[in-house]
C-alpha positions as CSV (number, residue, x, y, z in Angstrom):
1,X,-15.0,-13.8,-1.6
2,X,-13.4,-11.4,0.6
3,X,-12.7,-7.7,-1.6
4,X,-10.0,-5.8,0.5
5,X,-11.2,-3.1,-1.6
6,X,-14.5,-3.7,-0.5
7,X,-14.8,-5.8,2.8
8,X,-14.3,-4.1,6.0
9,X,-12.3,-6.8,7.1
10,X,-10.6,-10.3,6.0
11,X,-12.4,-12.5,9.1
12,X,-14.5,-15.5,9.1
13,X,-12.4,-16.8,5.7
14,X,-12.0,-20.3,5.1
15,X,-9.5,-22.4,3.3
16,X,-9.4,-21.9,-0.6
17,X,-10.6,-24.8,-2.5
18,X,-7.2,-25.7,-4.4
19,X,-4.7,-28.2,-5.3
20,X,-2.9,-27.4,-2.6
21,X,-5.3,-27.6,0.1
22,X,-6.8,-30.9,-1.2
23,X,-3.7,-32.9,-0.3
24,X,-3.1,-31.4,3.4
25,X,-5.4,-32.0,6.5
26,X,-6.4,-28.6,8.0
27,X,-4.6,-28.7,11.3
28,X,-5.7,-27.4,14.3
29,X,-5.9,-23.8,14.8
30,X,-4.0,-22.1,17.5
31,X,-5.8,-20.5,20.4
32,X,-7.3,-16.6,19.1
33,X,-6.4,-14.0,21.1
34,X,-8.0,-13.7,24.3
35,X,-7.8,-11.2,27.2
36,X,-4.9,-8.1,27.5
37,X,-1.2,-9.2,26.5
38,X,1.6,-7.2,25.4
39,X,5.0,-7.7,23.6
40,X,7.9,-6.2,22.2
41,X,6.7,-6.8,18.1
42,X,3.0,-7.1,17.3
43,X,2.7,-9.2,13.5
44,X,0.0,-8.4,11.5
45,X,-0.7,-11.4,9.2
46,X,0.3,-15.3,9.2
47,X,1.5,-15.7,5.9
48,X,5.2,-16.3,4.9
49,X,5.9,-12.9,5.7
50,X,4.4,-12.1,8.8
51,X,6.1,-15.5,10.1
52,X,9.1,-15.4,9.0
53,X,9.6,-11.8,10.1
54,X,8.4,-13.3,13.8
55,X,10.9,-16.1,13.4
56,X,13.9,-13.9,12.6
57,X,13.0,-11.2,15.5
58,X,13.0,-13.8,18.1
59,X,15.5,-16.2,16.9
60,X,18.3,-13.5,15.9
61,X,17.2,-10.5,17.6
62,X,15.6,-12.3,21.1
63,X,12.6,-9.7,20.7
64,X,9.0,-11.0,22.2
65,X,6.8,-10.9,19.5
66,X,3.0,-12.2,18.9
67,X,1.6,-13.2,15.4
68,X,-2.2,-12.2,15.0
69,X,-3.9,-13.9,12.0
70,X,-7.2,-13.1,11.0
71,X,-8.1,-16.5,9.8
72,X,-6.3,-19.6,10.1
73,X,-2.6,-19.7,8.7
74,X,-2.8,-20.8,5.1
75,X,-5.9,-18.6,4.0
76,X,-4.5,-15.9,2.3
77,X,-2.1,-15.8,-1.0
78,X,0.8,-17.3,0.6
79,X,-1.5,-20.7,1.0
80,X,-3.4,-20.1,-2.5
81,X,-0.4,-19.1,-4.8
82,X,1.1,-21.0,-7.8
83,X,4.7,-22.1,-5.5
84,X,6.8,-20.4,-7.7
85,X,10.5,-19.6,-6.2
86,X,12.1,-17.1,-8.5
87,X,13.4,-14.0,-8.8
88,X,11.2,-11.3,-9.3
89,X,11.7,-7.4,-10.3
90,X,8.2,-6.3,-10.8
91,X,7.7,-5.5,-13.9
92,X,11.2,-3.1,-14.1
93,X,14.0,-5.1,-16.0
94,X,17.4,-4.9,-14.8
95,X,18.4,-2.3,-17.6
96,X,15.3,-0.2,-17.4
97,X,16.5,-0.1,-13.1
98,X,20.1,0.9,-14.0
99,X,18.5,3.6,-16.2
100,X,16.2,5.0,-13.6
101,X,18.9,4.8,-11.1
102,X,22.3,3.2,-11.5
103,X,23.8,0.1,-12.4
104,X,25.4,-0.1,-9.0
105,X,21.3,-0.1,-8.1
106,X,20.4,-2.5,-10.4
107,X,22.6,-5.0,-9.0
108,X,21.9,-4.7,-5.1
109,X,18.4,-5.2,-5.9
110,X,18.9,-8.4,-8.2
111,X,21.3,-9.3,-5.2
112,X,18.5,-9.4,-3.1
113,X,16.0,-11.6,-5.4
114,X,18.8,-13.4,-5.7
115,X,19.8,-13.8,-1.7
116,X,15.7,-14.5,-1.5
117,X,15.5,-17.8,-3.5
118,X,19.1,-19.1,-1.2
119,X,17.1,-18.0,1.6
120,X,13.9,-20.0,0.9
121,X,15.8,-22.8,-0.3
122,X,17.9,-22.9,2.9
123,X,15.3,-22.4,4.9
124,X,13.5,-25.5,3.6
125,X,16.6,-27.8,3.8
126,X,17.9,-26.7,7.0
127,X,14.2,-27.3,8.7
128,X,13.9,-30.0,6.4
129,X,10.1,-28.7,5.4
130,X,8.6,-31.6,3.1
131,X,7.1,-29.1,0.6
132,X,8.1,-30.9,-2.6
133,X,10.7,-28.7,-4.2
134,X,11.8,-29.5,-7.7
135,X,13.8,-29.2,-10.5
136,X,15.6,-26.2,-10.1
137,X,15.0,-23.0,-12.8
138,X,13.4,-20.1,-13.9
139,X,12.2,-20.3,-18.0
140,X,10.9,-17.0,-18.8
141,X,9.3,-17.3,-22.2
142,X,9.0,-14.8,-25.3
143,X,5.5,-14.7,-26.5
144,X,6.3,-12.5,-29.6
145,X,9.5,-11.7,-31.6
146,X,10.1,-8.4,-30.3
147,X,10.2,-9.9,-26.8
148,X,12.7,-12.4,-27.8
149,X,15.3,-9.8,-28.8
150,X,14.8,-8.1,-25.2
151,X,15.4,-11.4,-23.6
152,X,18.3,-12.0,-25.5
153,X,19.6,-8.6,-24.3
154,X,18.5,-9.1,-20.9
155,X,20.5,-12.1,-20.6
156,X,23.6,-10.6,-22.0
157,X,23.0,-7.8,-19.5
158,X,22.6,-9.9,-16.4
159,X,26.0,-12.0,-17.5
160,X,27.8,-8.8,-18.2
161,X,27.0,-6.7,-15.2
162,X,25.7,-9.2,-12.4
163,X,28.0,-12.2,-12.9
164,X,25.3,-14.3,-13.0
165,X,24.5,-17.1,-15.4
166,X,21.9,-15.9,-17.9
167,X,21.1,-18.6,-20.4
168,X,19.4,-17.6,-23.9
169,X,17.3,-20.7,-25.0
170,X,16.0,-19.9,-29.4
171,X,12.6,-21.1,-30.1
172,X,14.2,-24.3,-31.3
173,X,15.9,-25.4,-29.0
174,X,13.2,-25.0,-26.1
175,X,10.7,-26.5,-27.9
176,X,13.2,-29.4,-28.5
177,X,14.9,-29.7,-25.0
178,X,12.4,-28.4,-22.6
179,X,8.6,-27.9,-23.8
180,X,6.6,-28.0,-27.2
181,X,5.3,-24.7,-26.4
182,X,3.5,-23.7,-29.9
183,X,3.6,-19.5,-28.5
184,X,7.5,-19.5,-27.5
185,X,10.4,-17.5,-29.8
186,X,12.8,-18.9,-27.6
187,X,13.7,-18.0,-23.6
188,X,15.9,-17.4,-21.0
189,X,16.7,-19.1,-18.2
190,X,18.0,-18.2,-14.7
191,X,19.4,-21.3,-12.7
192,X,17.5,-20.9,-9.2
193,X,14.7,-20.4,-9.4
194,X,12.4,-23.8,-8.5
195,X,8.5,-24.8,-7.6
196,X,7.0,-26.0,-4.4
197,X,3.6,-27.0,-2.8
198,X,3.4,-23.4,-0.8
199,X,0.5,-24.4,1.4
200,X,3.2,-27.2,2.5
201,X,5.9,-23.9,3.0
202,X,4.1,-21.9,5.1
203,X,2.8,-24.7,7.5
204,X,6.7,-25.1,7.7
205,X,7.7,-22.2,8.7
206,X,4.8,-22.1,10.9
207,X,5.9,-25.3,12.9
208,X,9.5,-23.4,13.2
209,X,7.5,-20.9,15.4
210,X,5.7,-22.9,16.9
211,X,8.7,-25.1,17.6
212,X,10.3,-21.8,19.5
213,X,7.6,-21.0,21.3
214,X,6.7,-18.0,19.0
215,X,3.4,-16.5,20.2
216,X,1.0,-17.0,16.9
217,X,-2.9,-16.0,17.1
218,X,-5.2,-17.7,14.7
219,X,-8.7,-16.2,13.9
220,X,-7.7,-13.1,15.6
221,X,-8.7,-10.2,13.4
222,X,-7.4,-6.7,14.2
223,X,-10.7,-4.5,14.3
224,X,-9.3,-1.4,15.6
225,X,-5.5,0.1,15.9
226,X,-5.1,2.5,18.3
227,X,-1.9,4.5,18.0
228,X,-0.8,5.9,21.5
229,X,2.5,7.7,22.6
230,X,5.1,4.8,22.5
231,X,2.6,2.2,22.2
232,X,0.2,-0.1,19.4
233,X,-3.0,-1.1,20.9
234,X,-4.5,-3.7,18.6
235,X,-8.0,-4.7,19.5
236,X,-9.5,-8.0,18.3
237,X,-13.0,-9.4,19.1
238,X,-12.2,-11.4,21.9
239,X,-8.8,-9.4,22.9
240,X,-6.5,-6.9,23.2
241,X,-2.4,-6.4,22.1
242,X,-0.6,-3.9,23.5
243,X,2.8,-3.5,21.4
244,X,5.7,-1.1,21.2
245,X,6.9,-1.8,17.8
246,X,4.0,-3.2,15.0
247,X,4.9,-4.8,11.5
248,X,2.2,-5.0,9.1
249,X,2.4,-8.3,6.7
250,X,-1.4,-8.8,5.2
251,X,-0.1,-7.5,1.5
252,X,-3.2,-8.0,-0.8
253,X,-5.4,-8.6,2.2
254,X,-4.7,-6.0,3.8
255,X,-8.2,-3.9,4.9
256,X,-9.3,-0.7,2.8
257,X,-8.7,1.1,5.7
258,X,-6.2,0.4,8.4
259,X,-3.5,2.6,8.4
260,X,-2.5,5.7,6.9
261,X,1.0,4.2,5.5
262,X,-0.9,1.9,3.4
263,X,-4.8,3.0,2.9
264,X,-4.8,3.7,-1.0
265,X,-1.4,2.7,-1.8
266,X,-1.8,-0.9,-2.6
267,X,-3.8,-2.2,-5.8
268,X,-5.0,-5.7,-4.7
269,X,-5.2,-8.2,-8.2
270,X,-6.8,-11.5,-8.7
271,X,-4.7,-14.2,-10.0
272,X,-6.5,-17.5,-11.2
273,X,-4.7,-20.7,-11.9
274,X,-6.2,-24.3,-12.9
275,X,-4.5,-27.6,-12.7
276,X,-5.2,-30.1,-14.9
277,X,-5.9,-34.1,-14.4
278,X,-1.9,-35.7,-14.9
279,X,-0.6,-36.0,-17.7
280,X,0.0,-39.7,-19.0
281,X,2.8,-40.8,-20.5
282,X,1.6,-40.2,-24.2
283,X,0.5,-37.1,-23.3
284,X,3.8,-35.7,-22.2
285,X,5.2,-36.6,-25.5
286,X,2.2,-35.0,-27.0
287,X,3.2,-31.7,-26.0
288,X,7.1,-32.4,-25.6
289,X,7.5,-31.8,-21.9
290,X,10.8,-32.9,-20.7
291,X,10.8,-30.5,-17.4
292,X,9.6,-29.1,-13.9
293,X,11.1,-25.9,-14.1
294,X,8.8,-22.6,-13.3
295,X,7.9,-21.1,-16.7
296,X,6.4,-17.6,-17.1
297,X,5.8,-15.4,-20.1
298,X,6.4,-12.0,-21.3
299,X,3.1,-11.4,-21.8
300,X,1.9,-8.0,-20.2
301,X,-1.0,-10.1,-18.5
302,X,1.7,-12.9,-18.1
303,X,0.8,-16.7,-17.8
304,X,2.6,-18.8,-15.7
305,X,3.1,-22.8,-15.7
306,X,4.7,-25.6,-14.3
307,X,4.4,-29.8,-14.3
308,X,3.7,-30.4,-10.8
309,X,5.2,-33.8,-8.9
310,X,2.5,-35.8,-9.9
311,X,2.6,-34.3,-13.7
312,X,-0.4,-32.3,-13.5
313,X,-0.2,-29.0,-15.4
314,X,-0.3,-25.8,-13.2
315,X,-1.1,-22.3,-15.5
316,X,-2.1,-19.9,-14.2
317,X,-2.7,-16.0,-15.1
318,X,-5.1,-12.6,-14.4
319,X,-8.5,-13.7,-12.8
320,X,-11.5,-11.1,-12.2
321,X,-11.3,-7.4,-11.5
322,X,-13.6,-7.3,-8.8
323,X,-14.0,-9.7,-6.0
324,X,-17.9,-10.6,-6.5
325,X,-16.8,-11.9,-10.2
326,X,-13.9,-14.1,-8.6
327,X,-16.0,-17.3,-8.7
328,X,-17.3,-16.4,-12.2
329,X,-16.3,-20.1,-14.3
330,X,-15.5,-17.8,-17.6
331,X,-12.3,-16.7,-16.1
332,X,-10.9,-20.3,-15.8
333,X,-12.4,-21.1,-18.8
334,X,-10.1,-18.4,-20.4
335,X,-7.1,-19.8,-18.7
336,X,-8.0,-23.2,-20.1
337,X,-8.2,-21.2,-23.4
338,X,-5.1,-19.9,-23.5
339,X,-3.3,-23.3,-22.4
340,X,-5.4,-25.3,-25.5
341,X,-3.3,-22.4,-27.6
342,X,0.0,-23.0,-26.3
343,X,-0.1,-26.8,-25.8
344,X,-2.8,-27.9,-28.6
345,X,-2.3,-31.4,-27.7
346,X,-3.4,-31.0,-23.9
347,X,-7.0,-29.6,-25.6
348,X,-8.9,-32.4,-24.8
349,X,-7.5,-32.6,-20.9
350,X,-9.6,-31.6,-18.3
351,X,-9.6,-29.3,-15.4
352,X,-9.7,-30.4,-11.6
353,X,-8.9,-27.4,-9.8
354,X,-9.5,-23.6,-10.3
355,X,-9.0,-21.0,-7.5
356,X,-8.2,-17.4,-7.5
357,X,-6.7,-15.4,-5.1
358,X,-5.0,-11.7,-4.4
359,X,-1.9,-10.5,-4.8
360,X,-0.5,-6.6,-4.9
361,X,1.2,-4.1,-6.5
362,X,2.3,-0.9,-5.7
363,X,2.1,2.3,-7.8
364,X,5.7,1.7,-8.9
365,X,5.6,-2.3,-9.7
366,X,8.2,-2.4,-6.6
367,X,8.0,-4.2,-3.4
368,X,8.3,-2.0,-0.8
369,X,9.8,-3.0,3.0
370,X,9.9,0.1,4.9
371,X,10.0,1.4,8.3
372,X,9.3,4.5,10.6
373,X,8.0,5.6,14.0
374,X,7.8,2.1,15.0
375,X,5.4,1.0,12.4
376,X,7.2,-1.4,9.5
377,X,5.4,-3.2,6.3
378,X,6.0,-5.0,3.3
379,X,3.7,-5.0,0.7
380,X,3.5,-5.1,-3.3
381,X,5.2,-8.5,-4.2
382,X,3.8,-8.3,-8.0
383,X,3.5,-11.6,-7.3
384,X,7.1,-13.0,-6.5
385,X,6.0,-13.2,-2.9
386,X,7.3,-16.8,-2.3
387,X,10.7,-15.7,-2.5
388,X,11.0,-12.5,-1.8
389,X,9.0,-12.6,1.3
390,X,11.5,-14.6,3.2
391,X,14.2,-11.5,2.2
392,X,11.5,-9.3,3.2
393,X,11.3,-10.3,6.4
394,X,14.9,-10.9,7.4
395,X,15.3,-7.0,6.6
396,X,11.7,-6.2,8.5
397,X,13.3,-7.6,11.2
398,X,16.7,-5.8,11.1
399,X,14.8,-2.2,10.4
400,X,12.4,-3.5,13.6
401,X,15.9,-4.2,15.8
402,X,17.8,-1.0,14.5
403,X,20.1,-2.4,12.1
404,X,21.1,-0.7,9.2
405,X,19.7,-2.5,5.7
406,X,21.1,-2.0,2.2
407,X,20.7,1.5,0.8
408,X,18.5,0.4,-2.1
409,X,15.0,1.5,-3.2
410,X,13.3,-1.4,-2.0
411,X,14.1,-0.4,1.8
412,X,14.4,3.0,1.6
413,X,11.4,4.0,-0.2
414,X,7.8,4.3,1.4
415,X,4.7,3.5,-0.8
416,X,3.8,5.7,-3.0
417,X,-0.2,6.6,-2.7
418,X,-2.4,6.0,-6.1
419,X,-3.9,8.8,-7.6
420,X,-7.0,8.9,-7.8
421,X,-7.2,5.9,-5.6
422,X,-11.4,5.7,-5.6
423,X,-11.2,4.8,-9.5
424,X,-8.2,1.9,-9.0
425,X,-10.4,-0.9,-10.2
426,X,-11.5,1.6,-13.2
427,X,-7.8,2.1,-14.4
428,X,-6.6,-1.7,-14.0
429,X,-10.3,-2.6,-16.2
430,X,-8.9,-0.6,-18.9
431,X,-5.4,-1.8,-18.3
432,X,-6.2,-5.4,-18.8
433,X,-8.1,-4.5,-22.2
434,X,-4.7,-2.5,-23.1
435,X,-2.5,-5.2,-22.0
436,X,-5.0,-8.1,-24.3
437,X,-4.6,-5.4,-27.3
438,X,-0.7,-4.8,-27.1
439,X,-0.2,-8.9,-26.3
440,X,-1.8,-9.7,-29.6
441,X,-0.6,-6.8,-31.6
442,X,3.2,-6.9,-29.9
């Protein structure tokens, strides 16, 4: 499996073997990148960012850009993720933002999350993308006491400060009215958040390019980036971009080293998920589910769930630390673990699917869409990429056209570099033991 700590470079990557993939036909790849072109915007990266971001430059800001994707559209996280539409903050709550900064802070940024799941979802009914969205909401479960009282003040926060409708669930009454989740104190619940198939999303958006006429490169994998006086020379192996502007959109599969804004300042994490055979009728009742809704815990190494259209069960949670242990079966045997513990009467069901694939974080536990000199990113989605990428982008492509984005720390802020960046994979092993200690002892 392809290690962006590791491998040079993210070519010659097939599909992943998931869900997802096994219920779409692998379309035909567009032509790579052949002979000298130029353009206004070179896109590094054909995953929800880096096409969305193409869509909005040319379709609001008429600006000739060209997408150049190492593999074929679909291979990376945006294809291999768990579909999850929600609202994500890292791992920073809205108090703990308006502490380190402001309150006024704290709600332009939850503005944003929340502008990204309108965006998504407007963007899939507007283009009509047949992606399977469903039941809409965001249950984010406490796994402990303790955590229940936060939630129960995070809710009162968000409905005092935001506006927004913040909904505290007890233990009861979610195990009565939405799941019979044997782990759960109680939850919260946000209103908009909602799951989709996102292999199905992200060949949507890139028919919307392709519908415009959007340049888009498939197995065209930037080797080299020259950086000249006014100018991005990006050379392939069969080709060669000249661009004024660049935006870099590979997040967790982005190379080791490509460019000094992001070399070391990115720590890529596997996430594994399974899906089960469906659920039958009986079954259901077994374990009390009576919803669709996206579920996560509070959990430091969170799981993640959702009934799928066809009433599989999605979960999903921390794979591997190093890439050459991806495939190892124990770490979907863990996850299979930990779902026999929350839903004791789905012990017997069996597996069908298991994949794993990267996502990032930054130093902070911020996303970070930033933009200088001609060179933009966004990277470090903590795994909330579904949503927030599509806000990402729209702002990519305003900083990209010269117009002025909110003054918040998401935009304004460049990565921050990781100490000590050689030993990443050192810290986050002893991390993940921390995290399994503090989960169990709360």
């Amino acid at each position: 499996m392809y290690d962006p700590l590791v491998n040079a470079y993210p070519a010659q990557q097939d599909w992943p073997q998931s869900y997802w993939a096994s219920g779409v036909d692998l379309p035909p790849a567009q032509a790579a990148l052949s002979g000298n072109h130029s353009c206004d915007v070179a896109i590094i990266g054909g995953g929800f960012t880096g096409l969305l971001t193409a869509y909005y430059l040319a379709t609001e800001f008429s600006l000739d850009c060209r997408v150049l994707e190492a593999n074929q559209v679909g291979f990376g996280a945006s294809g291999r993720n768990a579909g999850f539409v929600l609202k994500g903050s890292g791992r920073l709550g809205y108090a703990q933002m308006a502490k380190r900064w402001d309150l006024a802070t704290a709600k332009g940024i939850y503005q944003e999350f929340t502008q990204a799941v309108a965006r998504v979802d407007d963007l899939i009914g507007r283009n009509k993308i047949d992606c399977e969205p469903q039941e809409k909401g965001y249950l984010k479960v406490a796994h402990n006491a303790k955590a229940l009282g936060q939630l129960e003040a995070a809710a009162g926060f968000i409905a005092s400060h935001f506006g927004d409708d913040a909904e505290f669930i007890s233990g009861a009454d979610f195990r009565a009215n939405y799941m019979d989740h044997h782990q759960a104190y109680g939850a919260l619940r946000l209103k908009d958040g909602f799951g989709v198939n996102p292999l199905k999303l992200l060949l949507g958006y890139k028919e919307l390019l392709l519908a415009k006429g959007i340049g888009l490169s498939e197995r065209s994998c930037v080797l080299e980036w020259l950086e000249e006086p006014g100018n991005h020379r990006l050379i392939t192996d069969s080709g060669e971009l000249l661009a004024k502007r660049v935006v870099c959109a590979g997040n967790a599969y982005t190379p080791k080293r490509f460019n000094p804004r992001l070399d070391n300042k990115y720590l890529p994490i596997l996430s594994n998920v399974i899906v089960t055979a469906p659920l039958t009728a009986e079954e259901l009742a077994a374990s009390g589910f009576k919803t669709h809704q996206v579920t996560m815990d509070t959990r430091i190494l969170k799981y993640y769930y959702r009934l799928l259209p066809d009433n599989r069960l999605l979960f999903g949670g921390r794979g591997a630390v190093w890439g050459k242990d991806a495939a190892n079966p124990k770490y979907g045997a863990r996850l299979k673990q930990a779902l026999d513990l929350c839903f004791p009467a789905l012990a017997h069901k069996a597996v069908e699917y298991n994949w794993t694939g990267w996502i990032a974080a930054a130093l902070d536990d911020m996303p970070h869409v930033y933009g200088t000199q001609g060179v933009a990113y966004s990277l470090g989605y903590c795994g909330a990429g579904v949503s927030f990428s599509a806000q990402a982008a729209y702002r990519l492509a305003q900083t990209i056209a010269g117009q002025a984005v909110p003054d918040l720390p998401l935009y304004r802020q460049p990565l921050p570099q990781f100490p000590f960046a050689g030993a990443r994979r050192l810290g986050q092993w002893g991390y993940y033991h921390y995290g399994w200690l503090k989960d169990r002892l709360g």
